[in-house]
C-alpha positions in Angstrom: 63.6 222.3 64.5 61.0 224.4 62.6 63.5 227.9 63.8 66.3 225.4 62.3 66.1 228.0 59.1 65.9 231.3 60.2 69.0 231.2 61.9 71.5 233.1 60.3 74.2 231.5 57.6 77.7 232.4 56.5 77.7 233.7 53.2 78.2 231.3 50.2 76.8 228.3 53.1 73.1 228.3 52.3 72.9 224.3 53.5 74.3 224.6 56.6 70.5 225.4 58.0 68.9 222.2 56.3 71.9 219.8 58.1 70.8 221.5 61.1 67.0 220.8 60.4 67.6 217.2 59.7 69.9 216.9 62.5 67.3 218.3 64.9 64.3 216.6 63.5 66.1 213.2 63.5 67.3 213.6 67.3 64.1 214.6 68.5 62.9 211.2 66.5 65.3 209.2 68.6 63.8 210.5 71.6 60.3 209.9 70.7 61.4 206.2 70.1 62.7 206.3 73.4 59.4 207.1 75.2 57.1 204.2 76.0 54.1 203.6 73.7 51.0 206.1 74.3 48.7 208.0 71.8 50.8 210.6 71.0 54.0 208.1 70.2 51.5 205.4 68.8 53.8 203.4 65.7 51.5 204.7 63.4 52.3 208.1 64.5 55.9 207.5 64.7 56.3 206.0 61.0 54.5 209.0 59.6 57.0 211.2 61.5 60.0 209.0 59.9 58.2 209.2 56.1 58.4 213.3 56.5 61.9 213.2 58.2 62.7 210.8 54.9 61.4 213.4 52.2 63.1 216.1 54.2 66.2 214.6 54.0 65.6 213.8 50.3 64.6 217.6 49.6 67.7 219.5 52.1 70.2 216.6 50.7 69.2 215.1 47.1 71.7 212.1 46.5 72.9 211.5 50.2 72.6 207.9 51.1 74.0 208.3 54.1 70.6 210.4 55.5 68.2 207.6 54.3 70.4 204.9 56.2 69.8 206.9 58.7 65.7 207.0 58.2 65.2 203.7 57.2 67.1 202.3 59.9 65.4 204.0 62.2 62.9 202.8 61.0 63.2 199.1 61.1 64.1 199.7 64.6 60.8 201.3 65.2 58.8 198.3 63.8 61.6 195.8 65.5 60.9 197.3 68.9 57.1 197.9 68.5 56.0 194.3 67.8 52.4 193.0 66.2 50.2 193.5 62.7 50.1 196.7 61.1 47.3 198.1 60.8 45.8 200.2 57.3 47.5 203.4 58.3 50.9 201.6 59.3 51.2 199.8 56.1 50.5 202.5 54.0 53.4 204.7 55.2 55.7 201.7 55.3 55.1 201.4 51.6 55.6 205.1 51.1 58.9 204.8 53.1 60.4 201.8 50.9 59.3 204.0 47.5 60.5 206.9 48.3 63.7 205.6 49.4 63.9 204.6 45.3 62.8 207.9 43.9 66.4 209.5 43.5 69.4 208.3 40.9 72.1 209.5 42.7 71.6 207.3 45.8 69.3 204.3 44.6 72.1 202.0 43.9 73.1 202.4 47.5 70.0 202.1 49.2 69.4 199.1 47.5 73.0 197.7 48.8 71.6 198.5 52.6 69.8 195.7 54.2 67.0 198.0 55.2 64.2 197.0 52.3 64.3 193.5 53.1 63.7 194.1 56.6 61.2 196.4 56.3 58.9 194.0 53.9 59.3 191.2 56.5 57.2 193.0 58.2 54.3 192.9 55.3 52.3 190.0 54.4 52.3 188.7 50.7 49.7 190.7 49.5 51.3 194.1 50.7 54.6 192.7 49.5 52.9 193.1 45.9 52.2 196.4 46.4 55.2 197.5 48.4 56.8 195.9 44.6 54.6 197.8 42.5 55.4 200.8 44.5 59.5 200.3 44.5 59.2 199.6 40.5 56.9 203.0 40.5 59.1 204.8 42.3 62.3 204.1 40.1 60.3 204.9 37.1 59.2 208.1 38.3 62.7 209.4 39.7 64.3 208.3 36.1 66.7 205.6 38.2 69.5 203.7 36.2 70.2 200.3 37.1 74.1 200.1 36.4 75.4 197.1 37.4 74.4 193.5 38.0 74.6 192.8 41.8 72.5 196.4 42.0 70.0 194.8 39.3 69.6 191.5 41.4 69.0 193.2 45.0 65.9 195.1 43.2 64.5 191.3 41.6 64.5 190.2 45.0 62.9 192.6 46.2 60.2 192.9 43.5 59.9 189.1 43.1 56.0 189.1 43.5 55.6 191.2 40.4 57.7 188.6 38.8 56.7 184.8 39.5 53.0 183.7 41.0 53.2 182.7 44.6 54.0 179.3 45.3 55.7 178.9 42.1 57.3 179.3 39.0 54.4 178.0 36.7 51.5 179.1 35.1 48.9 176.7 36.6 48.3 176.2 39.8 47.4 172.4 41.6 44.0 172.9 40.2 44.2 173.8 37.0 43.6 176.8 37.3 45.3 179.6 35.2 47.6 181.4 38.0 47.0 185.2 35.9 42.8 184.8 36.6 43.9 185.6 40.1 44.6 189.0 39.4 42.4 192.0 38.3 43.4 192.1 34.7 43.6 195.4 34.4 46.0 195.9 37.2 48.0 193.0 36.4 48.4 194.7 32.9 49.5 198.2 34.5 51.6 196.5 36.9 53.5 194.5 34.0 53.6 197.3 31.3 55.7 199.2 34.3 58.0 195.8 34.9 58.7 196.4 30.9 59.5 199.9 31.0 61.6 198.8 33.6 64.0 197.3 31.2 64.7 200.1 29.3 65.9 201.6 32.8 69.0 198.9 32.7 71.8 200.7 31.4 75.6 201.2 31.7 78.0 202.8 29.4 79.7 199.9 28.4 77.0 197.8 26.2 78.8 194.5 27.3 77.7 195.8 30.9 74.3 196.3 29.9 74.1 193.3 27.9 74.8 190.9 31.0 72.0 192.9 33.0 69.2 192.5 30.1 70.4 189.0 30.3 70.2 188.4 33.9 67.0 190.1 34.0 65.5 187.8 30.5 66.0 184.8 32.8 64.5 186.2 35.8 61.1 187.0 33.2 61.4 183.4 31.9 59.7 182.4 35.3 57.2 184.9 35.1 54.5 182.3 32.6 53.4 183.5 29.7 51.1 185.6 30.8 53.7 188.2 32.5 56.3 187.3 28.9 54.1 188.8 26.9 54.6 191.8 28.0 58.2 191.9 29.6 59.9 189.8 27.0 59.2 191.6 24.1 60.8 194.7 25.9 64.3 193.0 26.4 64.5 192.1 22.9 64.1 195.7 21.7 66.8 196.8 24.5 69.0 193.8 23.0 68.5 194.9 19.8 69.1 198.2 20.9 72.6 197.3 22.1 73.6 195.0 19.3 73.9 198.9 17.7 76.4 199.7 19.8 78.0 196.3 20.3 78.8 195.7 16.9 78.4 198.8 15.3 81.4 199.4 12.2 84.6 201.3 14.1 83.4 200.6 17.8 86.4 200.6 19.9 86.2 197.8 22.7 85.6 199.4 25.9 86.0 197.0 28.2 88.2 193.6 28.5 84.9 191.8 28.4 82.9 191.1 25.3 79.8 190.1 23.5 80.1 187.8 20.5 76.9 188.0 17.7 76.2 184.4 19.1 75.5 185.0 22.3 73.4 188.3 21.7 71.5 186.3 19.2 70.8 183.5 21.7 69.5 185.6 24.3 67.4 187.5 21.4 66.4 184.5 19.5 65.2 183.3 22.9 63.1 185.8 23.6 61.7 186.3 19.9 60.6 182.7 19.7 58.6 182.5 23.5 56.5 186.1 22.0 56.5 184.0 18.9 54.4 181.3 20.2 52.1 183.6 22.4 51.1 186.4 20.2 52.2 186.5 16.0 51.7 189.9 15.7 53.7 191.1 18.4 56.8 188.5 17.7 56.1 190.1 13.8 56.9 193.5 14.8 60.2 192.3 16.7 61.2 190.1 13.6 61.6 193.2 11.3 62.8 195.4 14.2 66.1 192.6 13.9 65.6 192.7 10.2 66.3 196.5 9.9 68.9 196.4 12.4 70.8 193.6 10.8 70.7 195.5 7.9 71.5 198.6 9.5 75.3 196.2 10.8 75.7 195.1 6.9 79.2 197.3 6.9 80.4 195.7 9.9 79.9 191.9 8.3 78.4 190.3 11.5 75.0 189.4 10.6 75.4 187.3 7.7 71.8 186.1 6.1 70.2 187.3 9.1 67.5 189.9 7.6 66.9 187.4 4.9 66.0 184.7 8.0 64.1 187.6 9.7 61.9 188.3 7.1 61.6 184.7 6.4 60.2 184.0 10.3 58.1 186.9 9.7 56.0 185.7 7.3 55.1 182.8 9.3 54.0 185.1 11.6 52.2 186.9 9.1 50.1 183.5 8.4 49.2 183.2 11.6 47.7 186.1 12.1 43.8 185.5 12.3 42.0 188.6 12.8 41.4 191.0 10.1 42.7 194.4 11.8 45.9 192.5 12.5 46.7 190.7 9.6 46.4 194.5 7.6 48.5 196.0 9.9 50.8 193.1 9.5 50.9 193.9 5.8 51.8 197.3 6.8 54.5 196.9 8.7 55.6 193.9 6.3 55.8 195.9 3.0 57.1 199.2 4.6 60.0 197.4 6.2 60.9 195.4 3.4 61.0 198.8 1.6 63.8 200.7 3.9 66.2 198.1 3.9 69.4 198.0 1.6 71.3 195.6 1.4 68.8 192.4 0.7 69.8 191.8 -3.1 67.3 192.2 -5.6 66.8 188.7 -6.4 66.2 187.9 -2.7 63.8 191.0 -2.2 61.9 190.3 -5.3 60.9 186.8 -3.4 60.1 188.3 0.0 57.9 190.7 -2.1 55.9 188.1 -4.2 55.5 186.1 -1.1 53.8 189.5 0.7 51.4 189.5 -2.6 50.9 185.7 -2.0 49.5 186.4 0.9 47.2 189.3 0.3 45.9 187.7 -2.4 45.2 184.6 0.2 43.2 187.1 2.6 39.2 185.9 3.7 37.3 188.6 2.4 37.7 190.7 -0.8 37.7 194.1 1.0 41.2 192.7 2.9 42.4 191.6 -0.8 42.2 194.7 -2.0 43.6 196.4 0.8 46.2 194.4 0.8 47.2 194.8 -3.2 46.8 198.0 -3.3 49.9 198.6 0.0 51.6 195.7 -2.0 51.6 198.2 -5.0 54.5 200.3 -3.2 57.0 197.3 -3.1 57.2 197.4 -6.7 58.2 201.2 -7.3 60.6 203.5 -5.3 64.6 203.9 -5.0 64.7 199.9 -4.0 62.7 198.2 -6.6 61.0 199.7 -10.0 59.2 197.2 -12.2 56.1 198.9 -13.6 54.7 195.8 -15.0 54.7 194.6 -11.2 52.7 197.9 -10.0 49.8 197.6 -12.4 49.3 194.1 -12.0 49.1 194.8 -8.2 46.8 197.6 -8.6 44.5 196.2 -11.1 43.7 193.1 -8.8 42.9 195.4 -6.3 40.5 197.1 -8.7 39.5 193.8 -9.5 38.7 192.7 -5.6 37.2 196.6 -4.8 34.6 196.1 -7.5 33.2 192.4 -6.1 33.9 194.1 -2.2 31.4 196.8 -3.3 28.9 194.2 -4.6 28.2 192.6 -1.0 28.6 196.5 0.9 28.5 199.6 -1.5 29.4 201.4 1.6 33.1 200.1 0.7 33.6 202.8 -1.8 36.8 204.1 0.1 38.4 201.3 -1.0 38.7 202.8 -4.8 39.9 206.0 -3.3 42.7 204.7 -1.6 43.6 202.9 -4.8 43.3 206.3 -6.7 45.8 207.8 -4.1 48.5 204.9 -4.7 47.7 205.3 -8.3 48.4 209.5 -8.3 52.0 208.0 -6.5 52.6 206.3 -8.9 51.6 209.0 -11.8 54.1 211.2 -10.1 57.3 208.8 -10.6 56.6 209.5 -14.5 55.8 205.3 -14.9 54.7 204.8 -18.8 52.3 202.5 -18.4 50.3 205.0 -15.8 48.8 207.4 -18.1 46.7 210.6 -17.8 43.2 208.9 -19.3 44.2 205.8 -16.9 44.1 208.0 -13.8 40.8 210.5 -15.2 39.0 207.1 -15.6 39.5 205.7 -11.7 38.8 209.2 -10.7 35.7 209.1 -12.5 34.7 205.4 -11.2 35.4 206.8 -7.4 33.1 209.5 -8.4 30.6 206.9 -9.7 30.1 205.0 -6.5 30.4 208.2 -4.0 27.2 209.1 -5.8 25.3 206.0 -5.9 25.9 205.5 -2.3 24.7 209.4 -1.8 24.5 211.0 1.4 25.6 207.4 2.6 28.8 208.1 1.8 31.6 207.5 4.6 32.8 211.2 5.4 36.3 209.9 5.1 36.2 208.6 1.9 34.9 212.2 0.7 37.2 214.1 2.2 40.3 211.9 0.7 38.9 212.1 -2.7 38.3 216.2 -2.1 42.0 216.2 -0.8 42.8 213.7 -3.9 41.3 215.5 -7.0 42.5 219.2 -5.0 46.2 218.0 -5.2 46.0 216.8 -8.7 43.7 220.3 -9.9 47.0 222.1 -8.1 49.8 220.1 -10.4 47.3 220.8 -13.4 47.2 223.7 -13.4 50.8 224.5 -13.2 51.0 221.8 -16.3 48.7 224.1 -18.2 50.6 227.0 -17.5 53.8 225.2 -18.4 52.1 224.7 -22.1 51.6 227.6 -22.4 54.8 229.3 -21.9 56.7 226.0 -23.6 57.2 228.4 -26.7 58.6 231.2 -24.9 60.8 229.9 -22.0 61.7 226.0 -22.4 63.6 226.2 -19.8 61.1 226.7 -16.5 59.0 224.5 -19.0 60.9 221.5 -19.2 61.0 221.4 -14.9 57.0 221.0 -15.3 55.4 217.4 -15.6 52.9 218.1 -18.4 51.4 214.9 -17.9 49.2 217.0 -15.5 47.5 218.5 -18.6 46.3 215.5 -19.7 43.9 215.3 -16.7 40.0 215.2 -16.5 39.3 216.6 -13.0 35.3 217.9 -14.2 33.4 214.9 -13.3 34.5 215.6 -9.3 33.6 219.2 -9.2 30.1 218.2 -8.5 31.0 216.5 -5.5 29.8 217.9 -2.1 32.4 220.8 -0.5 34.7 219.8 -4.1 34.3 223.4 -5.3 34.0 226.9 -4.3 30.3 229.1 -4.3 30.1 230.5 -7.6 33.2 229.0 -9.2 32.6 227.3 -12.7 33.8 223.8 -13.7 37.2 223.5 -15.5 37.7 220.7 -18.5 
């Protein structure tokens, strides 16, 4: 077979050597078969020669599922024939065989339709079954494979069931008591799930009705899994539902298909899966409840989701409250306020109470560093194209001042916390706010200078360098300002594009700071 190649080919024919190679290499297989058992036609020996014949025929002929019938048969004859346990070696290539099978789009719906999978892991005990799983879900990842239709999508969950329900059961605890997910090496049951969730994204179909009845099928086949396999598959079909609900309900979408989706029953299946990551981990069901939000705002033209962001944002805060630890309950506020802040169609009187419930809540915070932190992000829901009350901005900012100053009294080392309120505060300065004035802003620079220098050479290197970046920003604007002044008199015109404001500024009492200025250049007013 090897000379297969250098025979010579027609013009415009440059194949016809590879079906010759394949045909040659797979005859001379069958004939090996043939041959009674010895060393050189050991199984082992024989499956590795039907692995290369495999990625031969998926190298000469990408997308031809007629050629891997023809390996994978052959090989489930081999093992059918050649009875008794597979050793190391054996097993190994039979897993290789059944993933590479997967690897290509073109033909992975077919193979799947062939009987050949099942028969080849009956041949595996339940521990390689897992792994053969793992494997076939690698493999589909890898090659980029589609899942396009139901019957497709439940052939593969059969064939993967050990990556999705415990042996010996649906539950999560086993006869003893015992926690089924302890069984596993954590850290491979992670990687092995984090793959089952990319796996949903992999569902698709052109029609989104299609691909809603596949995310379906496969949310039920996760609700078996226990909760600890949910929280990471679950939260993956609600973005792909989400995802569709674009498409599905989107204003102008022409109907596709005689089937159809109404809001109820995409909402069941998503409310559903929200509410199971709700109860297992609050900041991960938080992050799904404004993804919803933001997309039920994004369907406000096409009138299908009613008070739904409102109720989004609502279950959100709970899951805000719930949050314990002090990392996530910030990051919670993050998300919160800047998703409250792009939607735009939550009336004002409606978005002025989802925002005084987010200060609520930073003001609740267990330490005064996290109260500060929190007042000064709740700062930004108060100015901005959305909302502008002034009064609401300085209040915010001033208790944060208010909790910075008590937070630096039980760790002076917490002296970035005034710099990131000076950075909200130069925001703020440049929307032109009233009530934010030019001695305002010189005297919280001048406070962040104060503590940077009675912490000294303690000083955390970030806070330093946001201050430097900080007081360089606002030296660049004041400068312009000055030279705006200056030619007012003469051209009022390029004058009046200049905030002025900027002039106003007393930037002197950070030039002292380390790196703050230049070798030999002098301090300006």
């Amino acid at each position: 077979p090897r000379h297969a190649t250098n025979r010579p080919q027609p013009p415009g024919s440059p194949s016809a050597g590879a079906v010759d190679l394949f045909a040659a290499f797979h005859a001379h297989l069958r004939q090996l078969l043939d041959r009674p058992p010895s060393g050189v036609t050991s199984r082992a020996s024989l499956l590795g020669l039907q692995l290369e014949l495999l990625l031969a025929a998926l190298a000469l002929h990408p997308g031809d599922a007629g050629k891997v019938d023809l390996v994978l048969s052959g090989t489930v004859e081999l093992l059918c024939t050649r009875r008794g346990v597979l050793g190391e070696r054996s097993v190994q290539i039979v897993l290789d065989i059944v993933a590479a099978a997967l690897t290509q789009d073109a033909s992975a719906g077919a193979v799947l339709a062939m009987p050949h999978h099942v028969a080849l892991l009956a041949h595996l005990d339940s521990r390689t079954k897992r792994s053969a799983a793992l494997a076939m879900v690698t493999a589909l990842l890898a090659g980029k494979v589609s899942i396009r239709d139901v019957a497709t999508l439940r052939r593969l969950l059969t064939l993967i069931e050990p990556l999705l329900r415990d042996e010996g059961g649906t539950g999560s605890v086993d006869i003893t008591g015992t926690w089924k997910h302890l069984e596993h090496d954590p850290v491979a049951f992670g990687t092995e799930q984090e793959k089952m969730a990319r796996l949903v994204h992999h569902v698709r179909h052109e029609d989104p009705a299609q691909a809603f009845r596949m995310l379906a099928e496969l949310k039920a086949s996760f609700d078996t899994g226990g909760p600890h396999r949910q929280i990471f598959t679950l939260p993956a079909v609600a973005v792909a539902v989400l995802g569709l609900a674009r498409r599905l309900f989107s204003p102008g979408r022409r109907q596709t298909s005689a089937e159809s989706v109404s809001v109820a029953e995409l909402f069941d299946v998503l409310r559903s899966a929200v509410l199971r990551v709700d109860s297992l981990r609050p900041q991960e069901s938080l992050r799904l409840w404004l993804l919803w939000a933001v997309t039920a705002d994004s369907l406000y033209a096409a009138d299908v989701m009613g008070d739904t962001c409102q109720q989004c944002f609502d279950c959100g805060l709970q899951c805000l409250e719930r949050l314990r630890e002090p990392q996530a309950q910030l990051i919670g506020l993050q998300l919160f306020s800047g998703t409250l802040r792009e939607v735009k169609h939550l009336d004002d009187e409606r978005y002025k109470h989802i925002a005084d419930s987010i200060v609520r809540y930073a003001g609740g915070l267990n330490s005064k560093r996290l109260q500060c932190e929190g007042f000064t992000l709740c700062a930004v829901l108060f100015y901005g194209s959305r909302c502008t009350d002034a009064g609401r901005v300085i209040a915010c900012l001033q208790e944060a001042l208010r909790c910075a100053d008590r937070a630096v009294q039980v760790d002076p080392l917490a002296v970035g916390l005034f710099v990131d309120i000076l950075e909200r505060v130069t925001c703020v300065f440049d929307l032109g706010l009233a009530q934010v004035t030019s001695p305002f802003v010189s005297s919280l620079l001048a406070l962040c200078v104060e503590h940077l220098r009675y912490v000294g050479s303690r000083a955390p290197a970030e806070s330093l360098n946001a201050l430097r970046a900080a007081v360089r920003d606002m030296e660049a604007k004041r400068a312009v300002a000055l030279r705006a002044a200056g030619i007012a008199g003469s051209d009022a015109v390029a004058a009046q594009h200049v905030d002025t404001r900027y002039a106003g500024l007393r930037l002197d009492c950070a030039m002292d700071l380390p790196g703050m200025r230049p070798p030999g250049v002098a301090a300006v007013g």
